[in-house]
Each structure stands twice: as structure tokens, then as C-alpha cells.
C-alpha positions as CSV (number, residue, x, y, z in Angstrom):
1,X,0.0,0.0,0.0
2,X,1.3,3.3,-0.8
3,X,1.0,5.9,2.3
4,X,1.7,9.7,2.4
5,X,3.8,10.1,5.9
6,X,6.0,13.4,6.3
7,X,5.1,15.1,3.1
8,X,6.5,11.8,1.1
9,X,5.2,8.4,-0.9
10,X,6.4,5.7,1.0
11,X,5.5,1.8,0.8
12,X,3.8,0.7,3.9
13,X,2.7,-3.6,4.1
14,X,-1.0,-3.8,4.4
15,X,-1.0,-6.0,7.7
16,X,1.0,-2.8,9.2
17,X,-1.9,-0.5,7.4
18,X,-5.2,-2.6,8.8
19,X,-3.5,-3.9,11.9
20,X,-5.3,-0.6,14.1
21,X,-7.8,1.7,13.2
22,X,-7.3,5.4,12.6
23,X,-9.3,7.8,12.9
24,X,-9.7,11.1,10.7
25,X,-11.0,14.6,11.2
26,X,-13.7,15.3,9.6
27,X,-12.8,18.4,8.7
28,X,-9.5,18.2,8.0
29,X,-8.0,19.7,4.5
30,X,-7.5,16.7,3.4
31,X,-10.8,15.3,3.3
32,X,-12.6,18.5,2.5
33,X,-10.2,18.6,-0.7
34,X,-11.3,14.9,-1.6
35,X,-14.8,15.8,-1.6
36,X,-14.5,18.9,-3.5
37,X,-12.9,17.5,-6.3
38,X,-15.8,14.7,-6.0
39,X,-14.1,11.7,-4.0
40,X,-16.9,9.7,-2.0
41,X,-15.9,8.8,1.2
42,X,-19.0,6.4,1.9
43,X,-20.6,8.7,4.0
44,X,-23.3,11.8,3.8
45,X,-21.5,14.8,4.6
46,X,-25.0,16.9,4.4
47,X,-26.4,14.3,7.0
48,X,-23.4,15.3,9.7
């Protein structure tokens, strides 16, 4: 699985990637950015 960590692209194994969940801000840049340009994140952002 690729992985963005300190700005850069780096390889991460997907047992190391699933092995804990993470959670993410809601309202961080990142996502807001996704669903502007029209990513669906499986949830109803007009429902929150």
C-alpha cells in the first residue's frame, strides 16, 4: 500500500496499514479537498 507520511510516498505492508484503526478529522483539509474534487468517502457529509 502506498502511504503519504512526512510530506512523502512511501510503501507501507497492508498488515501494518489494517493492523489498528485510525481515525480522521472530519474536517481536516485533506478530506474537504477529496470531496471537493468529488471523491466519496461512503458517508453523507450533508447528514453530519
Amino acid at each position: 500500500m502506498v502511504a503519504l507520511k512526512d510530506s512523502q510516498m512511501v510503501a507501507v505492508p497492508i498488515a501494518d496499514a489494517i493492523r489498528e484503526r485510525k481515525k480522521v478529522d472530519l474536517s481536516s483539509d485533506k478530506i474537504l479537498t477529496a470531496r471537493e474534487i468529488g471523491i466519496c468517502l461512503g458517508d453523507n457529509p450533508e447528514e453530519e
